[in-house]
VOSEVO-196396 format. One record per residue (C-alpha): residue number from 1; residue in one letter; chain; x, y, z. Coordinates in steps of 0.02 Angstrom, whole numbers, plus 32768, in hexadecimal, padded with zeros to 4 digits. Layout:
BEGIN
{node NUM "a" "A" {X Y Z}};
...
***
This chain:
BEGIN
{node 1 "x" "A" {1AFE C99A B091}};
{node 2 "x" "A" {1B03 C9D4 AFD4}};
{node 3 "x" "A" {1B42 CA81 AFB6}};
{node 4 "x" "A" {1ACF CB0C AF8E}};
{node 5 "x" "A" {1ACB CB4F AED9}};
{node 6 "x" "A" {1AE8 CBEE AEA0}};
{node 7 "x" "A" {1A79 CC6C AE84}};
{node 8 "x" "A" {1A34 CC9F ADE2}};
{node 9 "x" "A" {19CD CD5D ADFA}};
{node 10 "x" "A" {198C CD84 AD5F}};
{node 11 "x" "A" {1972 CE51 AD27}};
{node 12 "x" "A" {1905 CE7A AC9B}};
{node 13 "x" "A" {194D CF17 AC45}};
{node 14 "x" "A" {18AB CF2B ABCE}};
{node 15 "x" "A" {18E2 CF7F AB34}};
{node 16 "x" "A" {1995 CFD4 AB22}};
{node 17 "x" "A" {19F7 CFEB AAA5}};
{node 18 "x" "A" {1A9F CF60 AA91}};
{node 19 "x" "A" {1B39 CFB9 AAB6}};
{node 20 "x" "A" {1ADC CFF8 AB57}};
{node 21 "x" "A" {1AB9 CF3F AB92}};
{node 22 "x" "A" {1B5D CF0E AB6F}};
{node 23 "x" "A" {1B9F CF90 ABCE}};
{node 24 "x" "A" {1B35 CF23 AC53}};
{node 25 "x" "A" {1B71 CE87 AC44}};
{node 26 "x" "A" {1C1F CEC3 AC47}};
{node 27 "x" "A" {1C0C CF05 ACD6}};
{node 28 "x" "A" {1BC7 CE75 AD19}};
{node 29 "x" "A" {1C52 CE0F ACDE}};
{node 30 "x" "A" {1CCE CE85 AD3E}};
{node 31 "x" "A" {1C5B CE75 ADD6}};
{node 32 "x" "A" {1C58 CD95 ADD8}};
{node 33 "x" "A" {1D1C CD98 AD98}};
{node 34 "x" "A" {1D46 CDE8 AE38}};
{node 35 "x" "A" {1CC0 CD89 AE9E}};
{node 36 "x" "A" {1C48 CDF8 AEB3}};
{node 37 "x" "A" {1B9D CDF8 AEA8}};
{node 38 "x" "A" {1B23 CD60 AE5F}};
{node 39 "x" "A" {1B21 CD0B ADCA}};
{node 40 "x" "A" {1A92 CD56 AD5B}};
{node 41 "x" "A" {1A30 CD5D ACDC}};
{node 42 "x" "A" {1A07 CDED AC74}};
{node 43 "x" "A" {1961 CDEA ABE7}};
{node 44 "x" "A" {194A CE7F AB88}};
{node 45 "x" "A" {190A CEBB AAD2}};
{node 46 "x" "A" {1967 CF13 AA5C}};
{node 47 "x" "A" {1953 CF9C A9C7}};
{node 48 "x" "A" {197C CF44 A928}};
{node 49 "x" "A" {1A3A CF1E A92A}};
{node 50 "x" "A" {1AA5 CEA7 A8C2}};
{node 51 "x" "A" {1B31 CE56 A934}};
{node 52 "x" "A" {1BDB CDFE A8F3}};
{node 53 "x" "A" {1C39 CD71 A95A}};
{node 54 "x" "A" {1CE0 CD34 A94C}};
{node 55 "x" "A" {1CB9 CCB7 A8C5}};
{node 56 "x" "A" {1D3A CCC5 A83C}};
{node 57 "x" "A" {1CD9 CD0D A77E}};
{node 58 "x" "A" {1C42 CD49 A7F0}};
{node 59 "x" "A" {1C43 CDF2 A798}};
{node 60 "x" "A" {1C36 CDA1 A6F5}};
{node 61 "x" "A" {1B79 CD76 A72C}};
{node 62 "x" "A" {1B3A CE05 A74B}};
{node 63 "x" "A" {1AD6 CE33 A699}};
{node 64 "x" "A" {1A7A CEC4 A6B2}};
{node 65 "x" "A" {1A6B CF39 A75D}};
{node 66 "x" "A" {1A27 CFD0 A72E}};
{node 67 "x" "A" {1A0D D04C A7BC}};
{node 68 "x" "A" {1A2F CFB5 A83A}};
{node 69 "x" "A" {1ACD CFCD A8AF}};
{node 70 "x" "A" {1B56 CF48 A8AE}};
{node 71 "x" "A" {1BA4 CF32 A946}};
{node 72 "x" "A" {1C44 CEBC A94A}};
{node 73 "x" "A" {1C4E CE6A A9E7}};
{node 74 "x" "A" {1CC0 CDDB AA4A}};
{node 75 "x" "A" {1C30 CD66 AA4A}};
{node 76 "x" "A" {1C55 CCB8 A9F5}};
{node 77 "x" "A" {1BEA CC98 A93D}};
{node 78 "x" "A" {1BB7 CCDF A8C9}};
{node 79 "x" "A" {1B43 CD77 A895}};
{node 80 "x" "A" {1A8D CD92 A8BF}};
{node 81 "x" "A" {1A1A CE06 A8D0}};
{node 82 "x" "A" {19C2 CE41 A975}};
{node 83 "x" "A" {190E CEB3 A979}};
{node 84 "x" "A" {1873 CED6 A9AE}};
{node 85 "x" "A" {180A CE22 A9DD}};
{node 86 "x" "A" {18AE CDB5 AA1F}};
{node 87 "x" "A" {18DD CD90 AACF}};
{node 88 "x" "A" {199C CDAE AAF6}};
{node 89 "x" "A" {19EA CD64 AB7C}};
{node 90 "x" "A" {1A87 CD71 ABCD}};
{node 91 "x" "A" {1AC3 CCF0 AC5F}};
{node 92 "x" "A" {1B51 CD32 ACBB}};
{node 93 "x" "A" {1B94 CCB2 AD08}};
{node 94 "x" "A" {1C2D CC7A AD7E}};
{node 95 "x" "A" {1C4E CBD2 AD47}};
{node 96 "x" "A" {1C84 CB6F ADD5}};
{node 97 "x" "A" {1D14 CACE ADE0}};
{node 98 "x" "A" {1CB1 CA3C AD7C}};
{node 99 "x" "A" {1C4A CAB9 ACFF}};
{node 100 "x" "A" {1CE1 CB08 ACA8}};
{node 101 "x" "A" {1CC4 CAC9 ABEE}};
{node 102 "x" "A" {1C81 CB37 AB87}};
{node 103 "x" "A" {1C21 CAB8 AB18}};
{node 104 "x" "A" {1BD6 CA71 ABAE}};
{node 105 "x" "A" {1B98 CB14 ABC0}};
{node 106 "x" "A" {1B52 CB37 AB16}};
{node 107 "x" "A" {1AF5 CA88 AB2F}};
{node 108 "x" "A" {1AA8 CAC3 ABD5}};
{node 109 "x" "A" {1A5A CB5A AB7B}};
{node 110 "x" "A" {1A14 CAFA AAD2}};
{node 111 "x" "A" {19D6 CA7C AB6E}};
{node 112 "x" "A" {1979 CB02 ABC7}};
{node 113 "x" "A" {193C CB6E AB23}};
{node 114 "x" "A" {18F6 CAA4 AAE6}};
{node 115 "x" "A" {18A1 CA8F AB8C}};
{node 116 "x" "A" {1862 CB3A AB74}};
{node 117 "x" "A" {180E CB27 AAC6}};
{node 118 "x" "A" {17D9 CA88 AAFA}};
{node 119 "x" "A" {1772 CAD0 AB64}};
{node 120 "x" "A" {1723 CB45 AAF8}};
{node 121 "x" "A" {16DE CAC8 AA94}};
{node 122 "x" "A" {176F CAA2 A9FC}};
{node 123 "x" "A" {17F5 CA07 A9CB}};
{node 124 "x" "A" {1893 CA4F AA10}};
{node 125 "x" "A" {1934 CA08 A9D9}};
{node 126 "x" "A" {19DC CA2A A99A}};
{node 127 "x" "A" {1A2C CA30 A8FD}};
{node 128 "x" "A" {1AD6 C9BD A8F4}};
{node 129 "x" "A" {1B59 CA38 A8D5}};
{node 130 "x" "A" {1B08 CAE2 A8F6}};
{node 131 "x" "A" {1B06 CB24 A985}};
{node 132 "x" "A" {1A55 CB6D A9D9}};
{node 133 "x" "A" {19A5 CB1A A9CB}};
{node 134 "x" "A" {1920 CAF6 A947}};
{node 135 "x" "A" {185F CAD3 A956}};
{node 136 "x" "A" {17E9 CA9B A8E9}};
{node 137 "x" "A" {1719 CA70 A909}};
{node 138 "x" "A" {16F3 C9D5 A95E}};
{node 139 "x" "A" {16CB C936 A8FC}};
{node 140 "x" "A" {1708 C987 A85D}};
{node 141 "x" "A" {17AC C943 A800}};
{node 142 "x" "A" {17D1 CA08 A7C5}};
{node 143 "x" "A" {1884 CA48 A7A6}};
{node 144 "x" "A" {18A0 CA99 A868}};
{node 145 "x" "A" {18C2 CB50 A874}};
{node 146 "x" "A" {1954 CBAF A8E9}};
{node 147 "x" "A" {18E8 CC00 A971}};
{node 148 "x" "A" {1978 CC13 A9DC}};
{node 149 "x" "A" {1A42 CC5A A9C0}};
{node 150 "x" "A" {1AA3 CC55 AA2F}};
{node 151 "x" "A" {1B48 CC9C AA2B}};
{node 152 "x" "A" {1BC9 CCB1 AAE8}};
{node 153 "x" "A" {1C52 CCF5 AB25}};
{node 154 "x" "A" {1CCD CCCC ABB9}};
{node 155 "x" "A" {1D51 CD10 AC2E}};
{node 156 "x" "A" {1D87 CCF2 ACBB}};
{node 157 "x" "A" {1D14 CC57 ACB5}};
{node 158 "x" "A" {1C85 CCD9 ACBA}};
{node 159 "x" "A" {1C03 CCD3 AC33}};
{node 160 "x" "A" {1BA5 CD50 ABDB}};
{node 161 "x" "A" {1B4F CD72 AB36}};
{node 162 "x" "A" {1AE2 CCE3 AB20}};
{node 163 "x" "A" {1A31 CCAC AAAF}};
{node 164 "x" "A" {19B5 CD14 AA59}};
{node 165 "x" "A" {18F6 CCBE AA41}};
{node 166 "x" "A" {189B CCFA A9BD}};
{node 167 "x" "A" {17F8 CD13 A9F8}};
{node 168 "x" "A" {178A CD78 A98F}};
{node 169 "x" "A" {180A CDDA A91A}};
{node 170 "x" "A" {1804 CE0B A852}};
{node 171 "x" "A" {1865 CD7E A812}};
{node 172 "x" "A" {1877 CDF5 A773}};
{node 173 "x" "A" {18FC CE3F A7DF}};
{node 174 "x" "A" {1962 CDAB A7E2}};
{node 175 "x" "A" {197E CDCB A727}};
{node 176 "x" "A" {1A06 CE44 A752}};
{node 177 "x" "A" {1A66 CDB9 A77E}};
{node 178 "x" "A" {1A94 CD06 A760}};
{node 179 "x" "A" {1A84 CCE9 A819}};
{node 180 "x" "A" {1B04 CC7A A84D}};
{node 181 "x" "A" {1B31 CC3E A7A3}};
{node 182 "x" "A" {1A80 CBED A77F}};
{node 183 "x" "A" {1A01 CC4A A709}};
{node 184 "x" "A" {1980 CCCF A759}};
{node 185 "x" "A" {18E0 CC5D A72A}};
{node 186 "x" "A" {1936 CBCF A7B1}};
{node 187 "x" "A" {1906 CC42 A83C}};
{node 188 "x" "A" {1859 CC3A A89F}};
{node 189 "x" "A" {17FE CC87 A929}};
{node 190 "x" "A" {1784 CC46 A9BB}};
{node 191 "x" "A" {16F6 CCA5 A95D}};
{node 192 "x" "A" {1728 CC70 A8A4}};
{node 193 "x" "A" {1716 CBB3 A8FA}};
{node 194 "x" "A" {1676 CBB4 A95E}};
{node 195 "x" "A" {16BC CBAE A9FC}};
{node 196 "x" "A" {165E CBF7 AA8D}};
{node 197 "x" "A" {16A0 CC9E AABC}};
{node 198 "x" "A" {16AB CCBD AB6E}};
{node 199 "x" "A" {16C3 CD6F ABB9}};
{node 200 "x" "A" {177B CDB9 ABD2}};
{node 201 "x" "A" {1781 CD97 AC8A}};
{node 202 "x" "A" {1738 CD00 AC62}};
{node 203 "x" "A" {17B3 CCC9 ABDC}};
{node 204 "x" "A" {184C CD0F AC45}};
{node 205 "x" "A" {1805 CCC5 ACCF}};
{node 206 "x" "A" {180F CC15 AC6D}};
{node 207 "x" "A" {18A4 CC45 AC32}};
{node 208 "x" "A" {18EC CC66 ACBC}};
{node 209 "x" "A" {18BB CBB9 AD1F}};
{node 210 "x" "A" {190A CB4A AC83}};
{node 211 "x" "A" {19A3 CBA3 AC8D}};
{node 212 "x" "A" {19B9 CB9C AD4E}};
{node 213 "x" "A" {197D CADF AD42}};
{node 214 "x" "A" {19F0 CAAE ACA8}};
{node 215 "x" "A" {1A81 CB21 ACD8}};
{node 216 "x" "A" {1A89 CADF ADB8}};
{node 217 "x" "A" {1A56 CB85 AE06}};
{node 218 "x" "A" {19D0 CBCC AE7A}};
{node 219 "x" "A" {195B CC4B AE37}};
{node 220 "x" "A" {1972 CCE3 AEAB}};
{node 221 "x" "A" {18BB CD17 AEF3}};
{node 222 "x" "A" {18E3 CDE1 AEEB}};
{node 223 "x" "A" {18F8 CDD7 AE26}};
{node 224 "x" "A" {18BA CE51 ADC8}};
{node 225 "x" "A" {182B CE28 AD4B}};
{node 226 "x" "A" {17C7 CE8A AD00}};
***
């Protein structure tokens, strides 16, 4: 008999403001280090914030943030921006003997954030040598645009941080920034590429099933959504 997987419950936080969801996942992290709880996955929205990773000359691309906060964080990456219209998530997760690689990892997300926009109706793919996933219209032979960063964290061999979608944000605002070393107009949305826009339960619901799926874990039925 096959062992069980793990279970993945999923929390939406709805809007809140960074520092207060990484006070979350921290905690979290504290929680799954010591063996508590379940592995999880938290979605959330937040206020307009600029966020730097551990990437060496990261500060040197930011350009212009105004009234925006910058919050340096122990994320890997570079900078980007997070606001109104993107999807955050944040997979805490207990890696277990066998899923301990961290790139392995990284792939497992771009696999489930491809299925994902897939889905919704656009050419998924990555980009060789950066990190996160890109989209472009079906059938067309366009230049693809980053509709996904992602940017993680481990200790312990427990995850957090983790991918932002763009889903319907101003793109304007990613002129703040050179986000992750490319220039702002590389960036895209679900709405600036015709994809079909589900609902937010919907789309965390999604969400949710391509990360469980590319990731080996059980969605927990007493997540909350919505």
């Amino acid at each position: 008999m096959s062992p069980s997987l793990p279970t993945l419950r999923v929390r939406d936080l709805g809007v809140l403001e960074y520092e207060r969801a990484l006070a979350h996942q921290r905690a979290l992290v504290e929680a799954r280090s010591a063996g508590d709880g379940v592995d999880a996955l938290l979605v959330v929205e937040h206020p307009a914030v600029i966020t730097l990773g551990r990437r060496r000359g990261a500060d040197a691309h930011i350009i212009t943030p105004g009234t925006t906060p910058v919050v340096r964080v122990e994320r890997g990456g570079d900078v980007t921006w997070h606001g109104p219209g993107q999807l955050i998530g944040y997979p805490i997760l207990a890696l277990r003997d066998g899923e301990r690689d961290v790139h392995r990892f990284l792939r497992g997300l771009e696999d489930a954030l491809i299925g994902l926009l897939s889905e919704l109706g656009l050419d998924a793919l990555r980009v060789p040598g950066a990190t996160g996933v890109w989209a472009r219209r079906p059938g067309t032979h366009d230049d693809p645009q980053k509709l996904v960063s992602l940017g993680i964290a481990i200790t312990h061999w427990v995850t957090f941080h983790g991918f932002a979608l763009n889903v319907d944000p101003d793109l304007a605002e990613f002129g703040r920034i050179q986000p992750c070393g490319f220039a702002p107009e590389r960036m895209g949305s679900l709405a600036s590429l015709g994809a079909r826009l589900p609902s937010r339960d919907e789309l965390i619901a999604r969400v949710a099933f391509h990360l469980a799926r590319a990731l080996g874990r059980a969605l927990d039925r007493d997540s909350t959504i919505g």
